[in-house]
Every structure is written in C-alpha cells, then in structure tokens.
N, C-alpha and C positions, 0 to 999 in steps of 0.2 A: 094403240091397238091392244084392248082387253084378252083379246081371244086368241089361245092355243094356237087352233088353226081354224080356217074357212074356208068354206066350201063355195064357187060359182061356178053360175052355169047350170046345168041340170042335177035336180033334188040327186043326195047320196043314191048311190047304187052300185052293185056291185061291178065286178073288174066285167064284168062278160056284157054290163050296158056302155060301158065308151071304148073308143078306137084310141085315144090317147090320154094320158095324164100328163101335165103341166104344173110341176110342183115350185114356188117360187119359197126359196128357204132367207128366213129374215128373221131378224130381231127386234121386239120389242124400242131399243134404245137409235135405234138405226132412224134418223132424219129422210136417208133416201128410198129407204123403205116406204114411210110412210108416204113419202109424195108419187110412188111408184105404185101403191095399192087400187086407187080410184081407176086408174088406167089397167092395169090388171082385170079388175073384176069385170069394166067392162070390153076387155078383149074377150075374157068370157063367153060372152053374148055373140060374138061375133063367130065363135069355134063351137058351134051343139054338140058334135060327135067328139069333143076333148071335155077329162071329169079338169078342172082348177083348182088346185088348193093352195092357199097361205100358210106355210109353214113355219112359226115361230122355233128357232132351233134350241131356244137357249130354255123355255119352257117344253118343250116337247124332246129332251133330251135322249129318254125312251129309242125316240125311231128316228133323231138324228146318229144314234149312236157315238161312231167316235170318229165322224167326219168334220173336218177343221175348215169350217167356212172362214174364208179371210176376207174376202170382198162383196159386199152388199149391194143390189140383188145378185142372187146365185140361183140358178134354176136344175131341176130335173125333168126334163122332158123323158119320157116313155111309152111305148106302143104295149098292146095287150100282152106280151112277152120279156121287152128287152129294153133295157135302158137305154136311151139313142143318145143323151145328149146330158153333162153334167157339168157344173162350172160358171163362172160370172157372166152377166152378160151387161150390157151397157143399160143404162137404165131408161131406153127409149122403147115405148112399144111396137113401132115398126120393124126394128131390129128382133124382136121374140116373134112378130106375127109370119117376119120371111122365113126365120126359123124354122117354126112348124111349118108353114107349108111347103118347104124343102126339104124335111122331113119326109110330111106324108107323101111327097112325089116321086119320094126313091126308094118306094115300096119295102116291103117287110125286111127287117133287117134278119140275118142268121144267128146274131151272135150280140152279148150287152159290150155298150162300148167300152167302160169297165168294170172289173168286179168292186169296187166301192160302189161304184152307179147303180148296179145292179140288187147290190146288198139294201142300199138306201129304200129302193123300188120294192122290196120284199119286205120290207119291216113295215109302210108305210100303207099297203095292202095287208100286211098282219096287223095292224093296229086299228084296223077297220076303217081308214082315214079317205079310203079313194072303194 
C-alpha cells in the first residue's frame, strides 16, 4: 500500500456531504491490513451516505497523533458530530457492516464515545482528509 491514505465511496467532500465517516487505521507493514483493504473499499460501495478512508498511521503520523494502535485493523467510526466507535475490530467485513448499521439505528449520539476518539475525529477533518 503506496498511499498515505484513501479515499472510497463518494469523490472527497466536505463533513456536511456524508452522515458518517469510517476511518480504518493501518499500516503499511501490516499483512492483514492488506488482505482486509479489497473488502473495505468495497463495503464502501455498499454505504453512499458514509465518507471511507484508509488511514496509514505510521505515515500519516500528523492526524494519528499520539494514539497507540496495537492491533490491526483498528477503526474509527463517526457521525457528522461525535465519535461513536474506536478500537480493533476483527478483520471480517460483516462484523464492521453490523457495526454501522447499529450505529446508524440508534440515532444521534449526544456525546463522543471518547476523548482520544473524538481528538482523532478532529485532526482527520483538520487535515482535510474526510
């Protein structure tokens, strides 16, 4: 994996065009990364109203800041406001697809689920990346 990060799913735009972002944080040197990207992108396709990005943490140091990924894939899921969901997830795509949509079924959240989740969510929006 050459690149930073990537983008699927519908062309960059800003926070006010998608309902969620789907940030899957990974490393270049990561085997299950790579075999978890193909499935990734196109879950993509399959969620319009979510932006998806690939986030290489170890090149993109910047907007992972000083969050200590231990186990690969690690996701951040969030809504136009708040981080709903941060932390590894098994590297099957049905397992991320129930995810979000038991997410999106339990409507707006009031609050990010934590402040590192939240921090990650605002850098990654500051960096013009979602």
């Amino acid at each position: 994996m050459e690149s930073q990060s990537l983008e699927y799913g519908q062309p960059q735009q800003g926070v006010e065009q998608w309902q969620w972002l789907v940030v899957c944080l990974c490393a270049q040197w990561c085997g299950v990364c790579q075999q978890y990207q193909n499935g990734f992108e196109a879950l993509a396709a399959s969620h319009p109203q979510a932006r998806f990005l690939w986030l290489d943490v170890e090149d993109r140091e910047d907007v992972a800041g000083d969050l200590e990924v231990e186990t690969f894939p690690s996701l951040l899921i969030a809504d136009r406001q708040h981080a709903r969901f941060l932390g590894p997830l098994l590297p099957q795509l049905p397992i991320l697809s129930r995810l979000l949509v038991s997410l999106q079924t339990t409507g707006p959240a009031t609050e990010a689920v934590s402040a590192p989740a939240q921090a990650l969510r605002d850098r990654i929006l500051a960096a013009g990346l979602a």
